[in-house]
C-alpha positions in Angstrom: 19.6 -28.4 8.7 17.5 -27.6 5.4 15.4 -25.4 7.9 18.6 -22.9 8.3 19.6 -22.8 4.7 16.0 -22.7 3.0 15.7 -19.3 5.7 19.0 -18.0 5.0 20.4 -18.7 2.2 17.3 -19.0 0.3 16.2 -15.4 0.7 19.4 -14.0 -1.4 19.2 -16.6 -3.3 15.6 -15.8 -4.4 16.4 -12.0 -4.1 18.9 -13.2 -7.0 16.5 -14.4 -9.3 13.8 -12.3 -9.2 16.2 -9.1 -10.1 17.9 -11.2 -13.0 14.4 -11.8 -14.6 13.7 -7.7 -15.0 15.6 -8.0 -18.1 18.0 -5.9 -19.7 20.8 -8.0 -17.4 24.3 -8.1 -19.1 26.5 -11.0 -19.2 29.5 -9.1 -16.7 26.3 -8.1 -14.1 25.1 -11.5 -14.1 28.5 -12.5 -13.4 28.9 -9.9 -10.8 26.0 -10.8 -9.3 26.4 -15.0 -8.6 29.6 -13.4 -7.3 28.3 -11.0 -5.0 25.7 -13.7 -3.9 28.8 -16.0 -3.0 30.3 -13.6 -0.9 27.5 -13.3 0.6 27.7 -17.2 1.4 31.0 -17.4 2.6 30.3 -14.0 5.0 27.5 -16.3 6.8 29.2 -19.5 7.0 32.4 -17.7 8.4 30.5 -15.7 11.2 27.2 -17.3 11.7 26.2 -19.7 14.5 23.9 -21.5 12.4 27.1 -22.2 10.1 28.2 -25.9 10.1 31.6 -24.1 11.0 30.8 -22.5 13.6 32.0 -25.6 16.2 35.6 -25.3 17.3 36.2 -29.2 15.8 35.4 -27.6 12.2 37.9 -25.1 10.6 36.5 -22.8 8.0 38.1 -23.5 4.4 37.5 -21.6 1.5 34.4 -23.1 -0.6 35.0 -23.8 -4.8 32.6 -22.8 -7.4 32.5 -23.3 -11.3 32.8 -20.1 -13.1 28.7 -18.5 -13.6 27.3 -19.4 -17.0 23.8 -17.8 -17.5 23.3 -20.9 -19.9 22.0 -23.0 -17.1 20.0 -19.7 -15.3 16.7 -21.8 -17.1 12.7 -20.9 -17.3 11.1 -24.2 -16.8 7.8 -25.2 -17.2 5.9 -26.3 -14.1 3.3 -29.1 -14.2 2.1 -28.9 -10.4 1.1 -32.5 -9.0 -2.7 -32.8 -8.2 -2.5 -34.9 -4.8 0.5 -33.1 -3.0 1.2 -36.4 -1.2 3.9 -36.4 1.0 7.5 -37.4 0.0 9.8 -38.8 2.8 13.3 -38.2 2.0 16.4 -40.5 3.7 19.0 -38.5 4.8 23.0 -38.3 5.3 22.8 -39.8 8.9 20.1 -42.5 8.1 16.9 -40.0 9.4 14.1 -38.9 7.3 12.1 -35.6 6.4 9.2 -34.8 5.3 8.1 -32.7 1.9 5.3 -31.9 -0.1 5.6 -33.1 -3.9 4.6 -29.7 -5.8 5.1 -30.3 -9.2 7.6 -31.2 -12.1 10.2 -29.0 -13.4 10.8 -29.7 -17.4 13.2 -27.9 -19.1 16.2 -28.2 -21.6 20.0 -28.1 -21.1 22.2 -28.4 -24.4 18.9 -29.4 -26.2 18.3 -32.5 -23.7 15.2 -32.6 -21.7 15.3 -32.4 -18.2 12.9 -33.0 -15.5 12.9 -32.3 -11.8 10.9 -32.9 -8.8 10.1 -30.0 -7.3 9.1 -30.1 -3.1 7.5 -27.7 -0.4 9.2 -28.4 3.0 7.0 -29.6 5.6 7.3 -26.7 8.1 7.3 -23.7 5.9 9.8 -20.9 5.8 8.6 -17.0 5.5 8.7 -16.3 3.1 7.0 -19.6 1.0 9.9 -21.4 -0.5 10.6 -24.4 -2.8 13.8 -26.9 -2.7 14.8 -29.2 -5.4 17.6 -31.5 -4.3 19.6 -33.3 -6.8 22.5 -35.2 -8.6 24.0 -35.1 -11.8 27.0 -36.5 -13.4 29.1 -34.2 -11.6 28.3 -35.6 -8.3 30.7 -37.8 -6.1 33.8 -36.6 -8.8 33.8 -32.5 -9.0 31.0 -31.8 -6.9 29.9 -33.4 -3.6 28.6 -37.2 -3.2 25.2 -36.7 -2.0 24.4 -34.0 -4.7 23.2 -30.5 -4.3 20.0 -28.0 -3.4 18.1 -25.5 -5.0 15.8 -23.1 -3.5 13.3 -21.9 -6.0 10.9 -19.1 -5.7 7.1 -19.9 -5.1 4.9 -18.6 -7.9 3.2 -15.7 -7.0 0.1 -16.7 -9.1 -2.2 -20.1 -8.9 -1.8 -20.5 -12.9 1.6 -19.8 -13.0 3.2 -22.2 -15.2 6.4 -21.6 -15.4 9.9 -21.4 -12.7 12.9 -19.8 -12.7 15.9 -22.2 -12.0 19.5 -20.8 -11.8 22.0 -23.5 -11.6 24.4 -21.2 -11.4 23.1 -21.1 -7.1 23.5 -24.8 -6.6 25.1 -25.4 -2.9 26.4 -27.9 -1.1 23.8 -29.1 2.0 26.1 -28.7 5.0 27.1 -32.2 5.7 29.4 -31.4 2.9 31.5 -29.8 4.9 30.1 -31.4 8.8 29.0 -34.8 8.7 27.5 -34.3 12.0 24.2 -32.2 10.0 21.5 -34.3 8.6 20.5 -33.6 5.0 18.4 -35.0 2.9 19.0 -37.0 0.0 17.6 -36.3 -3.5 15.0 -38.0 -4.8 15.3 -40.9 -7.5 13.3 -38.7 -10.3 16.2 -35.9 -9.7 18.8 -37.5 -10.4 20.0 -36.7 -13.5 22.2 -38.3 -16.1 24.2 -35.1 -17.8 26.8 -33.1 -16.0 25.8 -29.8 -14.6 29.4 -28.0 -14.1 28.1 -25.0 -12.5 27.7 -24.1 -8.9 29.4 -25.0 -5.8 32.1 -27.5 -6.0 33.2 -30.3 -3.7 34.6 -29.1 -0.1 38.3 -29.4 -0.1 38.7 -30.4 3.5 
């Protein structure tokens, strides 16, 4: 499943954030935008044959968002991991997939530090791509149960020490809204203990 979103998804996603970072960005074009880049979202799950709609037994329903606050569009600092061991990850139907443990995420939302556990799928997309999967105090009330994804842009430079993460993109993995898909789960280290209201919403089935 990650596979389809990561290739997807990922590339307007990333598209997203590398234009935001020129500089110069207004609040209203941000806004416009996140917006743009959901429309974009609904367009594929509605037509696509990847889309976890797309069988008969699962009717398309409109997807909820919080409203875009560039607040949590955050410039983390990156401490990469020296080993790159692999990180197995359970998923929604009791499976398990592989990643590579990249590096740490640390940043600061309303003055609280924040860390996340940044992965490299196993089987790599074109182009390179990261994922962070996680859960916040959001999930299993306003957003969905088994918490949300990322997809993060790889640095283009070995000393790099820094990534962009918009919060503002979070999405539901698509057993959100078909239980038959297999996502994985975040890991313990991501999940986090402050709300993060922004991003998709739970599916209203």
């Amino acid at each position: 499943m990650n596979k389809v979103v990561l290739a997807v998804v990922g590339l307007v996603s990333v598209a997203i954030l590398v234009y935001a970072l020129q500089g110069g960005e207004s609040e209203e074009d941000y806004t416009e935008r996140i917006l743009k880049e959901r429309e974009n979202i609904r367009n594929f799950l509605r037509g696509s044959d990847e889309s976890p709609f797309a069988p008969d037994s699962v009717q398309f329903k409109e997807l909820s968002y919080y409203e875009p606050n560039p607040a949590y569009q955050v410039a983390a600092r990156l401490k990469r991991v020296e080993d790159h061991k692999l990180l197995t990850l359970p998923t929604s139907d009791g499976k398990d997939e592989k990643y590579i443990r990249y590096g740490y995420a640390d940043f600061e939302i309303e003055e609280r530090p924040q860390r996340l556990l940044v992965l490299q799928p196993f089987e790599q997309q074109q182009p390179p791509m990261l994922f962070v999967a996680f859960a916040d105090a959001t999930s299993g009330e306003e957003t969905y149960g088994g918490g949300r994804y990322l997809n993060v842009e790889m640095p283009s430079r070995t000393g790099q020490k820094t990534l962009s993460l918009d919060f503002n993109l979070a999405y539901n993995p698509y057993c959100a809204y078909n239980p038959t898909f297999s996502c994985p789960l975040p890991p313990r280290e991501n999940v986090l203990d402050i709300p993060i209201p922004v991003g998709e919403k739970n599916f209203d089935e």
